[in-house]
C-alpha positions in Angstrom: 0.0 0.0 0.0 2.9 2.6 0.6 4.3 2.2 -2.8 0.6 3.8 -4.1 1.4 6.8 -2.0 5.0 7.2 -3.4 4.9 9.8 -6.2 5.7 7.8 -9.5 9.2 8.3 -10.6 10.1 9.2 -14.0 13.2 7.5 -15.4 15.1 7.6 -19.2 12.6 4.8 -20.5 8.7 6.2 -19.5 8.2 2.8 -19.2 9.1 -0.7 -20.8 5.1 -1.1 -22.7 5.3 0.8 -26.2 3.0 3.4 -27.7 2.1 3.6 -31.1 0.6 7.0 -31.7 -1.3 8.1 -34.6 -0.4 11.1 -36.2 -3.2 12.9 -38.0 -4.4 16.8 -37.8 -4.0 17.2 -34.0 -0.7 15.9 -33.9 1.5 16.7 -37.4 3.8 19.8 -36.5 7.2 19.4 -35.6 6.3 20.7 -32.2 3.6 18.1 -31.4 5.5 15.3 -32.5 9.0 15.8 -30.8 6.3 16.4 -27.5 5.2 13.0 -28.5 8.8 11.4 -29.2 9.6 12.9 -25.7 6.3 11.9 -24.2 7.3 7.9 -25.1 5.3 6.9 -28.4 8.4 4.9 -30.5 5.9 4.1 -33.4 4.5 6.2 -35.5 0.7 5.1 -37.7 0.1 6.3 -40.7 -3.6 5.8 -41.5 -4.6 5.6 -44.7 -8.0 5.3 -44.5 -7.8 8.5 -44.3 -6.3 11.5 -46.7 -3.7 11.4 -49.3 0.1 10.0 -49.2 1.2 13.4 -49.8 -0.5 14.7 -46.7 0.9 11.2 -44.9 4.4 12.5 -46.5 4.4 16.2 -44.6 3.5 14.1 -41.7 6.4 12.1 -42.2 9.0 14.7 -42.9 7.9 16.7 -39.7 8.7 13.3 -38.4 11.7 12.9 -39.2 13.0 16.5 -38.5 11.3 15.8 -34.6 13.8 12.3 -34.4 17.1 14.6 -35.2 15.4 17.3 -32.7 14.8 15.0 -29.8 17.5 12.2 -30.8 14.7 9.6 -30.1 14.4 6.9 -33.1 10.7 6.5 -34.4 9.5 3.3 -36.3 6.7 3.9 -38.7 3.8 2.3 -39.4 1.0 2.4 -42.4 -2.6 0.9 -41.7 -3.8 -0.3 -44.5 -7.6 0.5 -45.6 -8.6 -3.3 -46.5 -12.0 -4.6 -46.4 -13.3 -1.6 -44.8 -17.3 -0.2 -45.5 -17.6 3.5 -45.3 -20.5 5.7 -45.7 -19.5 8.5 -48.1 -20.8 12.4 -47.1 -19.5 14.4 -49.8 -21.4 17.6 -48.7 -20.1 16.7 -45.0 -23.3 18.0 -44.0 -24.4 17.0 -40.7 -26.9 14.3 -40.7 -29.6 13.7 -38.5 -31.0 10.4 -37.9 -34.1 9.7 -35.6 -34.9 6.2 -33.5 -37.3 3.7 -35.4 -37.4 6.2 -38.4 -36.2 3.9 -41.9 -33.1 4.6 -43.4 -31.6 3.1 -46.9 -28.0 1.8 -47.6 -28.0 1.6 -51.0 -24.4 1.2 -53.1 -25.0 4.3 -55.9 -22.1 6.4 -54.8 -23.4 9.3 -56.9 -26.5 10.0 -54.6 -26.2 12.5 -52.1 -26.2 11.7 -48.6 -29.4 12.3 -46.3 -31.6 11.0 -43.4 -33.1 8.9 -45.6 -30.1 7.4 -48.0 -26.6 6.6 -47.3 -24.5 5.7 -49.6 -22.1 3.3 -49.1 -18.6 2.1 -51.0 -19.6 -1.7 -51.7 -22.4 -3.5 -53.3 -22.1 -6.7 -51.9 -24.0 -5.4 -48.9 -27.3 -6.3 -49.6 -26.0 -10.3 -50.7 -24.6 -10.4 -47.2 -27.0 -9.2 -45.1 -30.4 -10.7 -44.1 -33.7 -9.3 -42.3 -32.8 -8.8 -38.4 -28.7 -8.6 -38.5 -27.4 -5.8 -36.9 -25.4 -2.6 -38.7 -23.5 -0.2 -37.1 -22.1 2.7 -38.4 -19.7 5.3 -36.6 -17.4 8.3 -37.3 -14.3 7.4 -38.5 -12.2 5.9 -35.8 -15.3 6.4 -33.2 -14.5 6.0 -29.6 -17.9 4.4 -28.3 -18.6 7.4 -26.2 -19.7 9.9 -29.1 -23.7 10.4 -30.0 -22.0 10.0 -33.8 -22.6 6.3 -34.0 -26.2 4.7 -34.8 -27.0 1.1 -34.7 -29.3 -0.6 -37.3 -31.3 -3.7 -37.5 -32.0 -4.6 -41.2 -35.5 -4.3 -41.9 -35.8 -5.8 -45.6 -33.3 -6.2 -48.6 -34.6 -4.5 -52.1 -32.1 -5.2 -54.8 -29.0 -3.7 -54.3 -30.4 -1.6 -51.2 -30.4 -2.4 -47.3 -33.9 -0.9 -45.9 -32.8 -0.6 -42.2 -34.6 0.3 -38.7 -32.8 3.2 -36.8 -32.2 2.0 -33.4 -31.3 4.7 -31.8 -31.0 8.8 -32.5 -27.9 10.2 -33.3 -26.0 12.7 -35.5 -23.6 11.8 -38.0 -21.1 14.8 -38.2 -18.1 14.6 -40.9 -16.7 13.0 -44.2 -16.5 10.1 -43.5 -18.0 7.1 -41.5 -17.4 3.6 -40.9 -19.9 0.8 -41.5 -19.4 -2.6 -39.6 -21.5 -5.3 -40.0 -21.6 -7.7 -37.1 -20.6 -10.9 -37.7 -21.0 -11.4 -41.2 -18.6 -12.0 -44.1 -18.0 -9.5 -46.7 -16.9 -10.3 -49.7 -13.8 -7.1 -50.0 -9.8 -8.2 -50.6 -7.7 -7.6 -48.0 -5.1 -5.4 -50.1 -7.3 -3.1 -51.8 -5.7 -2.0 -54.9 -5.5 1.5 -53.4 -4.1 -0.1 -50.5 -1.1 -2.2 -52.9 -0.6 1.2 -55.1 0.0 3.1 -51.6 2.6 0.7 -50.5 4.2 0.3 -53.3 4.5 4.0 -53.9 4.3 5.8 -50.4 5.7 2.6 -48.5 8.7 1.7 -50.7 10.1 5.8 -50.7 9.8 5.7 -46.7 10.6 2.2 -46.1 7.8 1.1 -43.7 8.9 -0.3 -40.8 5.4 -2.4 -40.1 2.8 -3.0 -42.6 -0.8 -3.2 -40.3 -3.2 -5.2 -42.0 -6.3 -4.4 -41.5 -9.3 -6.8 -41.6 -7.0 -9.9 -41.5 -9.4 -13.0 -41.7 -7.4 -15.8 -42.9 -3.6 -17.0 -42.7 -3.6 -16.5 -46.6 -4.5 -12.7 -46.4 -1.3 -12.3 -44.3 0.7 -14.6 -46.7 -0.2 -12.3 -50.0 1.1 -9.2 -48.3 4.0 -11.3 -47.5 4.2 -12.0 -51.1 3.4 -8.4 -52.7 6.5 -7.0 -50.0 8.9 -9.4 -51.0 8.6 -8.1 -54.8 9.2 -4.2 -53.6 12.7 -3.6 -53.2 13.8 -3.1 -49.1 10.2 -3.6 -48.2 10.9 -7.7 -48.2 12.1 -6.6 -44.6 8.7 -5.2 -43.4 7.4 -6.8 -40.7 3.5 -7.6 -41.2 0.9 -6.8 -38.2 -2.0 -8.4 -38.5 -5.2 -6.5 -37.4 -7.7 -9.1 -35.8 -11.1 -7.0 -36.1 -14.1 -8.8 -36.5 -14.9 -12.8 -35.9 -13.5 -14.5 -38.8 -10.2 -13.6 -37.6 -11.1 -14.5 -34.5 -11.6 -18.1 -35.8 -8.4 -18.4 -37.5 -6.6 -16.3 -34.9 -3.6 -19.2 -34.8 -3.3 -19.5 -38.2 -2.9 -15.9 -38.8 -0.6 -15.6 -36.4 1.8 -18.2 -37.3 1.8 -16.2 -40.1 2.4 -12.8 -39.1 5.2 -11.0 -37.2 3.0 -9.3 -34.9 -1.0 -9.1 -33.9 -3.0 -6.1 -33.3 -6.0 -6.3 -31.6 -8.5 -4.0 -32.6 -11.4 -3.9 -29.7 -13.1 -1.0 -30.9 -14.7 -3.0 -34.4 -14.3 -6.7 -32.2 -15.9 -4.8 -29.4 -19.2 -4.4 -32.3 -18.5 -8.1 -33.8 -18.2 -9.7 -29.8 -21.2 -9.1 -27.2 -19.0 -6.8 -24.3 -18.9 -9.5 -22.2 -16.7 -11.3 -24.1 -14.4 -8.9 -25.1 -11.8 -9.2 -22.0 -11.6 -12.9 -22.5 -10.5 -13.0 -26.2 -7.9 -10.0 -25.3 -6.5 -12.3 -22.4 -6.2 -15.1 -24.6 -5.0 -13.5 -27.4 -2.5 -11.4 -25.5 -1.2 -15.3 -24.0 -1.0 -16.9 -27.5 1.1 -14.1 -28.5 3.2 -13.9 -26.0 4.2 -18.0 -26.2 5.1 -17.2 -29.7 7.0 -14.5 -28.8 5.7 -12.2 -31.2 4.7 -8.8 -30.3 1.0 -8.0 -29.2 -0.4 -4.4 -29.6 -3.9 -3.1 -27.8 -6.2 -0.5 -29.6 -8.7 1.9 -27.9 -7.7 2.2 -24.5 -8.3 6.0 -23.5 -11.1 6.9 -25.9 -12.3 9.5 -23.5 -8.7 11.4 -23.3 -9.7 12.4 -27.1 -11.8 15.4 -25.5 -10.8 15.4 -22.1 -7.7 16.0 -19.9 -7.7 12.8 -17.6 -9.2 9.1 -18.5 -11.9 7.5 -17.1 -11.2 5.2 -14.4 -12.3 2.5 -16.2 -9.8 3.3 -18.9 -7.0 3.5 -16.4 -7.5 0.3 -15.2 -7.9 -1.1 -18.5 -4.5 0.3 -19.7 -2.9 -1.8 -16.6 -4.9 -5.0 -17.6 -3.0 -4.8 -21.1 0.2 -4.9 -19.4 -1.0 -7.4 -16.8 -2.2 -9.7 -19.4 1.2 -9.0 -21.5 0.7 -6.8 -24.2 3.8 -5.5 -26.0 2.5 -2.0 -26.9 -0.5 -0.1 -26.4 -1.9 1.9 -30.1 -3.6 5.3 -29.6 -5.7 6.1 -32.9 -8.6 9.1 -32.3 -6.9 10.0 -28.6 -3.4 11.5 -30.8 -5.1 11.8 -34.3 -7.9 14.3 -33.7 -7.6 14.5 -29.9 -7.2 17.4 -28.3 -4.2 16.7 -26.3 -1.8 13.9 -27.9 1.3 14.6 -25.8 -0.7 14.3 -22.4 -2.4 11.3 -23.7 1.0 9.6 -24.7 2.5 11.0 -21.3 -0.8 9.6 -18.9 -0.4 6.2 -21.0 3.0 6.0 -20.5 2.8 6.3 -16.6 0.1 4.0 -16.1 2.4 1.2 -18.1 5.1 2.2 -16.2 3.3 1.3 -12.5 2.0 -1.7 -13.9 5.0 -3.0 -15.3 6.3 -2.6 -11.3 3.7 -5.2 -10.1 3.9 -7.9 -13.7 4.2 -11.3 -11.7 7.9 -11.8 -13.6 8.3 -14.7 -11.7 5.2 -16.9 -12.7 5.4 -15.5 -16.4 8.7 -16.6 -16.6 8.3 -20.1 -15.6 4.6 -20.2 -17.4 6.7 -19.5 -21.1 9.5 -21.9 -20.0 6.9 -24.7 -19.7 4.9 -23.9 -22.8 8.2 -23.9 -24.9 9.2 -27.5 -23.1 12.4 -29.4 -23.1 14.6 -30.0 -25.6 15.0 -25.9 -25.7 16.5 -24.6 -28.7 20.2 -23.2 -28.8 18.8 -19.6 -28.9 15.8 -20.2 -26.5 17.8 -21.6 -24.1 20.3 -18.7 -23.8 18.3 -16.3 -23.7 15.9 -17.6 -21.1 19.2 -18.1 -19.0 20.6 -14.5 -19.5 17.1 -13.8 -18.1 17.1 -16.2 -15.5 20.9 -14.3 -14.7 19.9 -11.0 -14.8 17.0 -11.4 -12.6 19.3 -13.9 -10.0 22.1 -11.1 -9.9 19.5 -8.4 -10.0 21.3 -6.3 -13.3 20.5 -2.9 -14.2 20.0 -4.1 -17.9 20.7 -6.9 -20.1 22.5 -6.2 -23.7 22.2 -8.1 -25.9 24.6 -8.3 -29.7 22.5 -8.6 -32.2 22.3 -8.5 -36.4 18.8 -9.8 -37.3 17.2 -8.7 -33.8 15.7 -12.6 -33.1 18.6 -13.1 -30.0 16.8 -9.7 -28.1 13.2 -10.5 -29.3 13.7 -14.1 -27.5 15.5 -12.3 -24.6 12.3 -9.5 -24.3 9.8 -12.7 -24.9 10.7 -13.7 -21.1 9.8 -10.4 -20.4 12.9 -9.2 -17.7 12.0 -7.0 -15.3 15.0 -4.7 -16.6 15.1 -2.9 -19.7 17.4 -4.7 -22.7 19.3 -2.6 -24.6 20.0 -4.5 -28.5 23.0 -3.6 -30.1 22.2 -4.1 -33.3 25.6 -4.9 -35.4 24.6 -3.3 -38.6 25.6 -6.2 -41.8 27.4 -5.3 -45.0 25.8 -6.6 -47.9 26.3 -6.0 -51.7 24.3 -6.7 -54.9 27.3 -6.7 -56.7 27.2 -3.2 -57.7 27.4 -1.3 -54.6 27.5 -2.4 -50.7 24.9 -1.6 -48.2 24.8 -2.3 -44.4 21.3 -3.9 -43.1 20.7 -2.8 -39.2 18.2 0.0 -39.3 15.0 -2.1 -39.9 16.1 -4.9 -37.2 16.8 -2.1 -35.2 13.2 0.2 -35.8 11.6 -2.7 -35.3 12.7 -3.9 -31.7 10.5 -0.5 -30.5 7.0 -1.8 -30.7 8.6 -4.6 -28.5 8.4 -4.9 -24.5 11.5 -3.8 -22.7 13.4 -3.6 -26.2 15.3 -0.4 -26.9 17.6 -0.3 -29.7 21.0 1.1 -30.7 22.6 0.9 -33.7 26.4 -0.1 -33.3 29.1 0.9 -35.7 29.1 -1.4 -38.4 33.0 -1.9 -38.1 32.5 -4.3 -35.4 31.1 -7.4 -36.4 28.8 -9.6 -33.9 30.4 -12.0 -33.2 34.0 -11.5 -34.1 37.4 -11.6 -31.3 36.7 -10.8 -27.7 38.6 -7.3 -28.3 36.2 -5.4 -30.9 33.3 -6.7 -29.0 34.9 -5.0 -26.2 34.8 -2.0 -27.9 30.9 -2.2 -28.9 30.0 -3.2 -25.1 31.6 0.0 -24.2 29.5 2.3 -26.1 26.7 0.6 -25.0 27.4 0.5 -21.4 28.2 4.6 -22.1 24.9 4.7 -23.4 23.5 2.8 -20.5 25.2 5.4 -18.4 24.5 8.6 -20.4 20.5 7.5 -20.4 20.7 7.0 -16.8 19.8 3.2 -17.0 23.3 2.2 -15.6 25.1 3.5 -13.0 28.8 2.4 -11.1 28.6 -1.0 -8.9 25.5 -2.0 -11.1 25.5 -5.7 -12.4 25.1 -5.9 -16.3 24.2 -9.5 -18.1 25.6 -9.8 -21.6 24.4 -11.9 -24.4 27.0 -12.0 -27.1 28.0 -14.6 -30.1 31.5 -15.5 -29.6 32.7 -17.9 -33.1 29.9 -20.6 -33.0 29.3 -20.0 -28.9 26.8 -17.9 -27.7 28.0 -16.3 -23.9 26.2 -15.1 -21.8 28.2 -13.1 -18.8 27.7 -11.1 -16.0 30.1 -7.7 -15.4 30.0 -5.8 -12.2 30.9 -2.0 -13.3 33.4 -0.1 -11.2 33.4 3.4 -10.9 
């Protein structure tokens, strides 16, 4: 009970759970986004659901010029659009909708939208829905607490149009609006051919960092973005989220993510598919599978009410500490820092909610929970890294660092979740296509920071991984200086170091002096 009464202590890292913020209209200056870097988001979403790639591409350079301001690196991340249903309002006229007045969905984008008719961008609607299912239809990235979100029940289907019962009054204010039908198939690819023609333009000049697939419903949908990557130049490095959002992903959820690098769980459009009772079991579940993989997990629509308002609910709080209870790797903010009033503060309350969660994560039963589920015989690469774990927790080090060139060594490491931060040195790779050479590091390196307790720094590429004791000496110094200068380290700490020496791995334990 004293330690609530303690005033929360900020240190270099705000805390070891990521935040991936989205950067939209509230939150694209220079100014807001170093506030943001500083605040602790280490991922940046683009959202392209939303506006054109050159407005994504002033985004992105105000970015960049915020990373060499603030010296904090910044992975980016583009959301795909996929199989999404939106109501399209060119006037952008407010529309009023009444309860039990009739309203048609009907597929001719040309009509103007009203009370009466809303016209949608897909006209498979009416073959997928029958008398009685339930539509619901929200502003664009709504956070549940708005009165700019109606439900439907369909009423009767005629031709291509959806005759639907208004369930409840509401006001649908802007350009654009979601449309989510519960629990029913709809017949859209999950690459667009917006969505391929983004990435391939927009995504291969910024090298993307994490693809987030939205709408994933089947392993396959993950395996032909896999597939178009591989074909675009440095994008085959990309690592793929997959976006679980509605129940047929659900149903192949370990399929899709044996497939995928990472999972994002999207509550707010599960939160419509699921009844809200069972919303906190599939996140608990989910959040377990992932975290026996060792693949990182990343929570949507935590704070919703921040997006207005200066402090979260309690409720949302509480839920923010749950994530990091039940192991999530990073927490995504998507109308709190696109169109939210206060980004930073949201990024900043976040951050210190993680941070006094992550003080009371049962380490100890986690630990020996993933060391059963990944039973005996352990890998080479398993094994070690659970022991430098094991080590650093024994010894009780200030930080484990770990030598790394493709990032798997510190993903294992992180995947046994250490109490104490783990600083990858990533040892950057010459390559050459014959014509010229190139070093590979800075994706590996990027994408270690929507990880748990991962923080990256790229090494100088002149000292190979796991070459003769006395270079690597020289690479565990500027670490350890870096450990120092970020105030992680400090003299008479303990520091566990995971290292390839010729075919060995070594893990050692180095008590600092002065």
């Amino acid at each position: 009970m004293a330690s609530i009464l303690e005033p929360s202590k900020a240190g270099f890292f705000p805390a070891m759970t990521k935040i991936v913020g989205t950067l939209g209209p509230k939150s694209r200056s220079v100014e807001v986004i170093s506030g943001c870097l500083k605040a602790g988001m280490s991922v940046a979403r683009f959202d392209f659901s939303w506006h054109d790639p050159e407005y994504h591409q002033e985004t992105l350079e105000n970015l960049k010029a915020a990373v060499k301001l603030t010296k904090k690196l910044c992975a980016v991340m583009l959301d795909t659009v996929g199989a999404e249903m939106q109501v399209v309002n060119k006037s952008e006229k407010a529309i009023s909708l009444q309860a039990d007045a009739m309203v048609i969905l009907t597929p001719d984008a040309g009509q103007e939208a009203s009370s009466e008719l809303l016209p949608i961008n897909f006209d498979g609607l009416s073959k997928a829905v029958k008398k009685g299912d339930t539509i619901f239809i929200g502003q664009y990235l709504f956070t549940g607490s708005e009165t700019t979100s109606v439900w439907l029940e369909v009423s009767e289907v005629k031709g291509n149009d959806v005759v639907c019962v208004i369930k409840n009054s509401a006001t649908l204010a802007g350009s654009l609006f979601t449309l989510h039908a519960s629990q029913i198939h709809i017949d859209l690819p999950t690459l667009t051919d917006k969505d391929k023609e983004v990435i391939s333009t927009w995504g291969v000049q910024n090298k993307i960092d994490f693809l987030s697939l939205s709408y994933t419903r089947h392993a396959e949908d993950v395996r032909q973005a896999r597939e178009f990557l591989s074909k675009l130049g440095d994008l085959y490095q990309t690592q793929i989220f997959a976006k679980i959002e509605n129940i047929e992903g659900l149903n192949h959820f370990d399929e899709i993510l044996q497939e995928a690098d990472g999972i994002i769980l999207s509550r707010g459009n599960l939160g419509i598919d699921l009844p809200p009772e069972k919303v906190f079991l599939f996140q608990k579940a989910a959040l377990y599978k992932c975290n026996m993989a060792g693949k990182p997990a990343v929570v949507t629509r935590v704070v919703d009410s921040m997006t207005d308002n200066l402090r979260p609910t309690r409720a949302e709080a509480t839920d923010v500490a749950n994530a990091v209870l039940d192991g999530s790797d990073a927490i995504l903010l998507g109308a709190e820092t696109l169109r939210g009033l206060y980004p930073v503060e949201t990024i900043s309350t976040v951050g210190k909610i993680c941070s006094e969660a992550e003080k009371v994560f049962n380490q100890d039963m986690y630990f020996k929970k993933t060391v059963k589920y990944v039973g005996e015989p352990m890998t080479h690469l398993e094994s070690i890294a659970s022991s430098a774990v094991r080590a650093a927790i024994k010894v009780k080090a200030s930080v484990i660092i770990c030598f790394t060139s493709s990032g798997r060594a510190a993903r294992l490491i992180a995947k046994y979740r250490p109490t104490m931060p783990v600083l990858s040195v990533v040892i950057p790779r010459l390559k050459t296509n014959q014509l010229k050479w190139s070093f590979s590091g800075a994706f590996e390196a990027r994408q270690s920071l929507i990880v748990r307790g991962l923080f990256p720094m790229l090494a100088d590429p002149r000292h190979p991984a796991e070459s003769t004791s006395a270079s690597n000496e020289s690479v565990l110094r500027v670490a350890l200086d870096y450990g120092k200068a970020a105030g992680v380290i400090k003299s008479h700490d303990r520091v566990v170091v995971c290292q390839k020496v010729g075919d060995a791995s070594v893990v050692k334990i180095i008590e600092l002096e002065d």
